[in-house]
C-alpha atoms as a printed R data frame, in Angstrom:
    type eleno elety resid chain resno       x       y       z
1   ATOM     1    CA   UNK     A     1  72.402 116.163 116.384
2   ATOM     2    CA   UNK     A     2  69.138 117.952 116.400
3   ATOM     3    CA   UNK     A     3  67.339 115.813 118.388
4   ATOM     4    CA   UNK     A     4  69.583 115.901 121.440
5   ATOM     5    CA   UNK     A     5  68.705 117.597 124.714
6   ATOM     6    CA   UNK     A     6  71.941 119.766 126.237
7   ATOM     7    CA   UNK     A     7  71.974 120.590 129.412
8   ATOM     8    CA   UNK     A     8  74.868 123.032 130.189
9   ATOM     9    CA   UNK     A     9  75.743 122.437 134.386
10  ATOM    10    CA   UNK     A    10  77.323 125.683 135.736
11  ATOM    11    CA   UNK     A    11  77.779 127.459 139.143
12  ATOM    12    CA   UNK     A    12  80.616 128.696 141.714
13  ATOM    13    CA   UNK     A    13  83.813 126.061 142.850
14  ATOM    14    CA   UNK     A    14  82.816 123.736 144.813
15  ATOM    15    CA   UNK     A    15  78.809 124.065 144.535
16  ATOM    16    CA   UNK     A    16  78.844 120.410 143.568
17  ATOM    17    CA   UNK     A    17  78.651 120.662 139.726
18  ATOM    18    CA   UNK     A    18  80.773 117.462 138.734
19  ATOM    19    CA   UNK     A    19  78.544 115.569 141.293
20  ATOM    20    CA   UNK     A    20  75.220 116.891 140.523
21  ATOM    21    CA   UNK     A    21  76.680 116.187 136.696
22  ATOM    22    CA   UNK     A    22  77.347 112.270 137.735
23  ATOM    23    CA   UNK     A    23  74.240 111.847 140.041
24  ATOM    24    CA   UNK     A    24  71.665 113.281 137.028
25  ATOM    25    CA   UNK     A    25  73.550 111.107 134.479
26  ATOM    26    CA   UNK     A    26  72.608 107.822 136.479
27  ATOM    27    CA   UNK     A    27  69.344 109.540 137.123
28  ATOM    28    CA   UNK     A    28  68.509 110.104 133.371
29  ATOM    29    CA   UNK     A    29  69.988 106.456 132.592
30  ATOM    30    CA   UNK     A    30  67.854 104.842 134.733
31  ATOM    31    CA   UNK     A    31  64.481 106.322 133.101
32  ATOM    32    CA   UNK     A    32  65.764 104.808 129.966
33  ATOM    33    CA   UNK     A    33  67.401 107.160 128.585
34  ATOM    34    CA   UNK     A    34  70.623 107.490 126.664
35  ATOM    35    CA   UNK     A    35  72.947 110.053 128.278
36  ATOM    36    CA   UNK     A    36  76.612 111.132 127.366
37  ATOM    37    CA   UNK     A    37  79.049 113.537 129.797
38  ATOM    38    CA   UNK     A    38  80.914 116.092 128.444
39  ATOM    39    CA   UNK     A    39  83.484 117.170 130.651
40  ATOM    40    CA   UNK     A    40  84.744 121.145 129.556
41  ATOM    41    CA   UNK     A    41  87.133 121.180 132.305
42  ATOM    42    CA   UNK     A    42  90.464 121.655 131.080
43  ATOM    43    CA   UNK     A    43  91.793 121.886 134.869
44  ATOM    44    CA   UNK     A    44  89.936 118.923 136.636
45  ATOM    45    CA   UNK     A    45  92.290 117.004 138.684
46  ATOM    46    CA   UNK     A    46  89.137 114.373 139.503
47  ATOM    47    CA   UNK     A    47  86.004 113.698 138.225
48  ATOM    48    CA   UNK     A    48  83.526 111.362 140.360
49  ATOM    49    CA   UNK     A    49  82.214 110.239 136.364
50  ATOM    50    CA   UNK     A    50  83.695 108.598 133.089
51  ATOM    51    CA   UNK     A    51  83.065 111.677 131.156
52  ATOM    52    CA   UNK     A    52  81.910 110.102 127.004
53  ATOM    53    CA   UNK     A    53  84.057 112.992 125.866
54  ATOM    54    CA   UNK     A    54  87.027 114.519 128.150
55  ATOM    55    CA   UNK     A    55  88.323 118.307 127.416
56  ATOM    56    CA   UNK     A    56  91.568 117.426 128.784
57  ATOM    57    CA   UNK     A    57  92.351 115.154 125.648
58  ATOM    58    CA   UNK     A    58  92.722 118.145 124.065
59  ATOM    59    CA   UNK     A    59  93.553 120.493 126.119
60  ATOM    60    CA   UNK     A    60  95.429 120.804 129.412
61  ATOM    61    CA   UNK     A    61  95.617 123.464 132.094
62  ATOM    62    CA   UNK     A    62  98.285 121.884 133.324
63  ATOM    63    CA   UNK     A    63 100.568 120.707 130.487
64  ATOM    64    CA   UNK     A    64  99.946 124.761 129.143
65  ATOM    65    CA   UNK     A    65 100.780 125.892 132.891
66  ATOM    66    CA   UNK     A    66 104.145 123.510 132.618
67  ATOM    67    CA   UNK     A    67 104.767 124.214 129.270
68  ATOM    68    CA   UNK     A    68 104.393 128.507 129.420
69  ATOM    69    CA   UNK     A    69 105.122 128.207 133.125
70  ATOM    70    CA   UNK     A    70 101.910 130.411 133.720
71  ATOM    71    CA   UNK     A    71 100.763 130.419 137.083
72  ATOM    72    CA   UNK     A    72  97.386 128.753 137.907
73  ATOM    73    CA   UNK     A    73  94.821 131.263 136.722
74  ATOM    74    CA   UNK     A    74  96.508 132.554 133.430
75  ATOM    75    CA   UNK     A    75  96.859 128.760 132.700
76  ATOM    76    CA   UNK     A    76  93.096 128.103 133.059
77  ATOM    77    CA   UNK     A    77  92.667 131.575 130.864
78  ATOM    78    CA   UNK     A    78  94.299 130.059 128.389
79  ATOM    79    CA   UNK     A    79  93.321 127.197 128.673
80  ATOM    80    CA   UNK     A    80  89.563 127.582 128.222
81  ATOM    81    CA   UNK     A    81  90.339 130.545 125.477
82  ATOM    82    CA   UNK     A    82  91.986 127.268 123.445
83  ATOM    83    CA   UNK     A    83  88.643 125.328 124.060
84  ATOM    84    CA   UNK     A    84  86.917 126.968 120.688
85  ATOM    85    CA   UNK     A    85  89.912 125.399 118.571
86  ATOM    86    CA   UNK     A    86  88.171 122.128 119.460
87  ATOM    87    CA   UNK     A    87  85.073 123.027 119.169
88  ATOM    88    CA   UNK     A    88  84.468 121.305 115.657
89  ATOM    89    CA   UNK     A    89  86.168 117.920 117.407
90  ATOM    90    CA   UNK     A    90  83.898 117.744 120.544
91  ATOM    91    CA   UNK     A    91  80.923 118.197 117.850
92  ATOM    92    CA   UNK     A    92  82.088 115.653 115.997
93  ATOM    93    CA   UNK     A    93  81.978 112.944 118.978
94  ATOM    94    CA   UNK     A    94  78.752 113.879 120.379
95  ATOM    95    CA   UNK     A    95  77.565 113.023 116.768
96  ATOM    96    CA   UNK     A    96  79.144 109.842 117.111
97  ATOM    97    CA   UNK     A    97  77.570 109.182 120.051
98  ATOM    98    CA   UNK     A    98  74.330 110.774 119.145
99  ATOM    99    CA   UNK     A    99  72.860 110.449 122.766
100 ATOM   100    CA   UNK     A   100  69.498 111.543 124.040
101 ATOM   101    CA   UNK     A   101  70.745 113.720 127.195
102 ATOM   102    CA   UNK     A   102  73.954 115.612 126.398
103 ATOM   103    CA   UNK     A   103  75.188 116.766 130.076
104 ATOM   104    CA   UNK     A   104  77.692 119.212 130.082
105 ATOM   105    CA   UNK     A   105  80.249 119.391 133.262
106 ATOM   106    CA   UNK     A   106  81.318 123.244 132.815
107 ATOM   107    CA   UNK     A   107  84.839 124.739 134.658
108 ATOM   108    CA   UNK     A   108  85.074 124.973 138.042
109 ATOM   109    CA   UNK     A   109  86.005 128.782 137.966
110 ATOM   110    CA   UNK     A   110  82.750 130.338 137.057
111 ATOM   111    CA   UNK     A   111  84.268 133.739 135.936
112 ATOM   112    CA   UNK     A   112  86.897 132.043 133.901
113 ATOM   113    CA   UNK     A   113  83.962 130.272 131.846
114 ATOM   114    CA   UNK     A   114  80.766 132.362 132.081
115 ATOM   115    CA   UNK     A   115  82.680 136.315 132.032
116 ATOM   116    CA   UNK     A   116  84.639 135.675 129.659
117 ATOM   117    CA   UNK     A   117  83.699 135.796 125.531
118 ATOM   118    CA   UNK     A   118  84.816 132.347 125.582
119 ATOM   119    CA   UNK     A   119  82.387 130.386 127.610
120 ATOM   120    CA   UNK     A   120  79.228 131.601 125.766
121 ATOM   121    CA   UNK     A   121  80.737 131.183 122.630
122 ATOM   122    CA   UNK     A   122  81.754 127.466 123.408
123 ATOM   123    CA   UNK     A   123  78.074 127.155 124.744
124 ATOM   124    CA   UNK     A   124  76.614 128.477 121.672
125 ATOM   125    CA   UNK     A   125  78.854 126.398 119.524
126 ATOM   126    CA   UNK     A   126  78.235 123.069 121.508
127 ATOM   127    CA   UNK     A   127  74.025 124.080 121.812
128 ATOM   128    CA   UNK     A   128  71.550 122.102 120.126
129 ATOM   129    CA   UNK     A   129  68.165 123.321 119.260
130 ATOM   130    CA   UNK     A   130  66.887 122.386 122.766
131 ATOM   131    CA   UNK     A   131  69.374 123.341 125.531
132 ATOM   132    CA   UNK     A   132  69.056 124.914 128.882
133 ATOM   133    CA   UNK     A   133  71.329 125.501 131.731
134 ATOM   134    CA   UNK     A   134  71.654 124.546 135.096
135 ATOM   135    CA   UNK     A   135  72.656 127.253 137.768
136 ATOM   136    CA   UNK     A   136  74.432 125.193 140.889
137 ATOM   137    CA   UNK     A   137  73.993 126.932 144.141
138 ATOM   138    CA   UNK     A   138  75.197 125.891 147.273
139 ATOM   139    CA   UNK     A   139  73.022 125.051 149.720
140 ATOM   140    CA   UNK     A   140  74.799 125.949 152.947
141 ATOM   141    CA   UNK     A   141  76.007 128.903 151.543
142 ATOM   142    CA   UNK     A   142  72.556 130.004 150.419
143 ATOM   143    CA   UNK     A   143  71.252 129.506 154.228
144 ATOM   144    CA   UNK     A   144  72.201 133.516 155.008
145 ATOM   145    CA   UNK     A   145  70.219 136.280 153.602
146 ATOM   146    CA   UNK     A   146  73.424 137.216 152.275
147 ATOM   147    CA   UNK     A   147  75.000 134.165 150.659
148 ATOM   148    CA   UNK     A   148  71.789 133.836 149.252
149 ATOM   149    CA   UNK     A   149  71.530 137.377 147.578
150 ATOM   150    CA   UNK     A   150  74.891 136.701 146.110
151 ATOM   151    CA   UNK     A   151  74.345 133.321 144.769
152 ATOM   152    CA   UNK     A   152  71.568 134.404 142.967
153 ATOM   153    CA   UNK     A   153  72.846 137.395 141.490
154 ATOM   154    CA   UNK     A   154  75.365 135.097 140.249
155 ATOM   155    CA   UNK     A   155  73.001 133.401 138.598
156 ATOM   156    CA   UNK     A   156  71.440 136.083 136.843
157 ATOM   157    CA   UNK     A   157  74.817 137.539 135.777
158 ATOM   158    CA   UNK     A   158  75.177 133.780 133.731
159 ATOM   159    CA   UNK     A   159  71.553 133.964 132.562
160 ATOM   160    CA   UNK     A   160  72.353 137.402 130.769
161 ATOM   161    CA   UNK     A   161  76.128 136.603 129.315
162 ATOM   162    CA   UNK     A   162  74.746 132.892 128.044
163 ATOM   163    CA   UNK     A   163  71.192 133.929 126.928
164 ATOM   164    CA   UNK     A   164  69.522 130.335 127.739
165 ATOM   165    CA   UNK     A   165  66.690 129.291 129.556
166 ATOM   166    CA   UNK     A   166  68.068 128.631 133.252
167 ATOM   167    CA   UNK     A   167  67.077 126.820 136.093
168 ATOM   168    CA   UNK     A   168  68.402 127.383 139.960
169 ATOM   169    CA   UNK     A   169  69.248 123.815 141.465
170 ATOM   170    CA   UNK     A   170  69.803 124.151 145.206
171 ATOM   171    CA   UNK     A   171  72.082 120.967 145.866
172 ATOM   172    CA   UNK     A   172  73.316 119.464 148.981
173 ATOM   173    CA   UNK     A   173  70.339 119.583 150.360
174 ATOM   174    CA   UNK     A   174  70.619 116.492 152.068
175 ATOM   175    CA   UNK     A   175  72.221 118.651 154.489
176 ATOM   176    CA   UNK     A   176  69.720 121.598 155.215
177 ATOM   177    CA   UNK     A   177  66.273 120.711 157.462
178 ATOM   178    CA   UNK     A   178  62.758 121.045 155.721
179 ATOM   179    CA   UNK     A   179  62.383 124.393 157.515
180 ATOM   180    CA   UNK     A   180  65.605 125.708 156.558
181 ATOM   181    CA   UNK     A   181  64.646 124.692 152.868
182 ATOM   182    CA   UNK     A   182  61.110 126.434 153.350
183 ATOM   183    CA   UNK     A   183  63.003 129.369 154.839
184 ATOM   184    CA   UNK     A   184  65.598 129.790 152.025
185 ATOM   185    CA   UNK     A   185  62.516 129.719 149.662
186 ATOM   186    CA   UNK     A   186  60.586 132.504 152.210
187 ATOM   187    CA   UNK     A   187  63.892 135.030 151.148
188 ATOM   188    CA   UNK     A   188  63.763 134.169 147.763
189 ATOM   189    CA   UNK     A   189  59.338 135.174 147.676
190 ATOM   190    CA   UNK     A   190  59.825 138.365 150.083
191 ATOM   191    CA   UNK     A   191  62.593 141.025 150.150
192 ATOM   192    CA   UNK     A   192  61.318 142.082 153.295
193 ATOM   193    CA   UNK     A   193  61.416 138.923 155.407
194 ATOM   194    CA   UNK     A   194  64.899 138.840 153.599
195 ATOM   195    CA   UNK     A   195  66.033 142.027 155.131
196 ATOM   196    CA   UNK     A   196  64.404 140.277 158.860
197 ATOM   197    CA   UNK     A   197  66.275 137.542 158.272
198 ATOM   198    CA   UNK     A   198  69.484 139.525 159.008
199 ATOM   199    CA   UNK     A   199  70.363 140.911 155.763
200 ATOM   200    CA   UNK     A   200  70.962 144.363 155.352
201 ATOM   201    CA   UNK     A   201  68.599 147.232 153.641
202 ATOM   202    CA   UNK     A   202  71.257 146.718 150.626
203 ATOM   203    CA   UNK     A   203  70.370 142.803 150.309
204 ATOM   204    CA   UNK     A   204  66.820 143.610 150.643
205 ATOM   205    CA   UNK     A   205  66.625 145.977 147.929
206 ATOM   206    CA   UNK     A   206  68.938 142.910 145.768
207 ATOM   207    CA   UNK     A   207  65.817 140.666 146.283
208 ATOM   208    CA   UNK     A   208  63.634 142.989 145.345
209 ATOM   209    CA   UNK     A   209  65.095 143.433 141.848
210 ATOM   210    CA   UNK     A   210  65.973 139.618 141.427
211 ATOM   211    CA   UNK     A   211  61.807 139.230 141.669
212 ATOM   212    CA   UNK     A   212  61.063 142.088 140.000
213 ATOM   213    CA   UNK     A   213  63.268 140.912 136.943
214 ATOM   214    CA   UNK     A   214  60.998 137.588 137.234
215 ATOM   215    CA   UNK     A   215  62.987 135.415 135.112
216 ATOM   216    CA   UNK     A   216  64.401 133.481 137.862
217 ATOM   217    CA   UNK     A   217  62.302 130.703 139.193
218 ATOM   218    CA   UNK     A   218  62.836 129.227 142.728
219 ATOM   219    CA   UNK     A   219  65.959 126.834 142.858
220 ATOM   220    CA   UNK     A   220  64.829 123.332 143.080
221 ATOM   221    CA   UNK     A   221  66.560 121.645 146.194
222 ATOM   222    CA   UNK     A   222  68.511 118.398 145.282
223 ATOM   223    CA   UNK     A   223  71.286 116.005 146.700
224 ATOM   224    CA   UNK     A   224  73.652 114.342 144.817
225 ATOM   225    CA   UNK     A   225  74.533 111.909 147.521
226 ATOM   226    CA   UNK     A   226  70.590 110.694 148.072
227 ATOM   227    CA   UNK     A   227  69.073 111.925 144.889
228 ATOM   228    CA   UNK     A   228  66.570 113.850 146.503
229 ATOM   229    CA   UNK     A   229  64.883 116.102 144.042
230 ATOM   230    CA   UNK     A   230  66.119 114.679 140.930
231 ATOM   231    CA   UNK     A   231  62.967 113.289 139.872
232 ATOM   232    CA   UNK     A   232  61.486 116.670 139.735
233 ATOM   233    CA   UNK     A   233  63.948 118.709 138.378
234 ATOM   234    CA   UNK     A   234  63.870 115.796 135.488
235 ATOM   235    CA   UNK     A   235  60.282 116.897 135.227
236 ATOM   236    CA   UNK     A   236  60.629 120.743 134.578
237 ATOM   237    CA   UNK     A   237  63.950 119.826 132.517
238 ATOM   238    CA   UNK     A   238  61.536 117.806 129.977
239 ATOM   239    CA   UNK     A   239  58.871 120.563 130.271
240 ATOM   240    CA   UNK     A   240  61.546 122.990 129.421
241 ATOM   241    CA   UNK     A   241  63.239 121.064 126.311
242 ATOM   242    CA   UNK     A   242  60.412 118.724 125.311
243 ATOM   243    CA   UNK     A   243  56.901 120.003 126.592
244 ATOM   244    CA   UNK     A   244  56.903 117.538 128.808
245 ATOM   245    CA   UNK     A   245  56.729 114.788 126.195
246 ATOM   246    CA   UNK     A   246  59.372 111.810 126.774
247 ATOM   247    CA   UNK     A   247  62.306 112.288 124.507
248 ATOM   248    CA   UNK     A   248  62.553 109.522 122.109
């Protein structure tokens, strides 16, 4: 299993991180490459993919909400807490399928996965020796100074607790214009224009720190539905785990 690439997809409910997960796979497939989906997901109801290895074989949010009669949340706890149990079984069928691209579809409920001991354990566990993660941030929630600010303080909260080399994808952004692209980008380079923009002195200061920290790089916009950016974040995904060289 060395020579597989993980890529760990993570980010707030409905930022698009099961579709993002789906649209890369095809992406990655079509350059020739062989890719297999892990779904970690213990909760998902649907998946738009045919995930190689599926969570929910092993464990169930649901049949542990039924079955405890936990409500929703404390299910999912639990649920995800059980996930390490399996850890040695899920490692065992990605070295079955010993694929080139190993694309990880992570819980819905960030805090549930990333701020809890659990998720970084699981990631650590399931990590090969070249891994990175994804950071999903939604794009029409990003388009305010302070949706923005949030979203990537998020991020940097999931860069410290899972200690890998991260990358900001700005998806659906089939639905933001070039300048409201250019602008979200503008916030993310200045703290002042952010604090123009109409966020507050507080968000301004926020931006200022996420720069100064300068471990962040600028989220690369993307669309699932078009593939719009794909090709390039393929490109700094294979600088970051290869070089740059094609995986063989």
């Amino acid at each position: 299993m060395v020579n597989i690439l993980a890529v760990f997809i993570t980010g707030t409910a409905g930022s698009g991180k099961s579709t993002l997960t789906s649209a890369l796979a095809d992406y990655l497939e079509n350059q020739d490459n062989y890719v297999s989906i892990l779904n970690l997901d213990p909760a998902a109801e649907y998946l738009p993919y045919t995930p190689d290895i599926d969570i929910r074989d092993y464990v169930s949010a649901r049949s542990i909400m039924r079955k405890y009669k936990l409500g929703p949340n404390a299910s999912l706890i639990a649920a995800v807490d059980l996930m390490v149990t399996r850890i040695d079984d899920i490692k065992q069928q990605i070295s079955d399928l010993d694929p080139t691209y190993l694309i990880v579809d992570t819980p819905g409920q960030l805090e549930m996965f990333a701020f809890r001991d659990t998720g970084p354990l699981i990631v650590d566990r399931l990590s090969m020796d070249k891994s990175m993660v994804l950071f999903v941030i939604d794009s029409v929630h990003a388009r305010t100074p302070l949706g923005l600010a949030s979203s990537l303080l998020l991020s940097l909260s999931v860069q410290l607790r899972i200690q890998k080399t991260q990358i900001n994808v700005l998806n659906k952004a089939d639905l933001l214009t070039e300048e409201e692209i250019e602008d979200i980008e503008n916030m993310i380079e200045d703290p002042d224009y952010l604090e123009v923009k109409g966020g507050s002195e507080l968000v301004s200061r926020i931006g200022g720190v996420i720069r100064s920290v300068n471990i962040l790089p600028e989220p690369i916009p993307v669309s699932s539905v078009n593939g719009q950016g794909l090709d390039r974040l393929h490109a700094i995904m294979e600088q970051v785990l290869t070089g740059g060289d094609k995986p063989s």
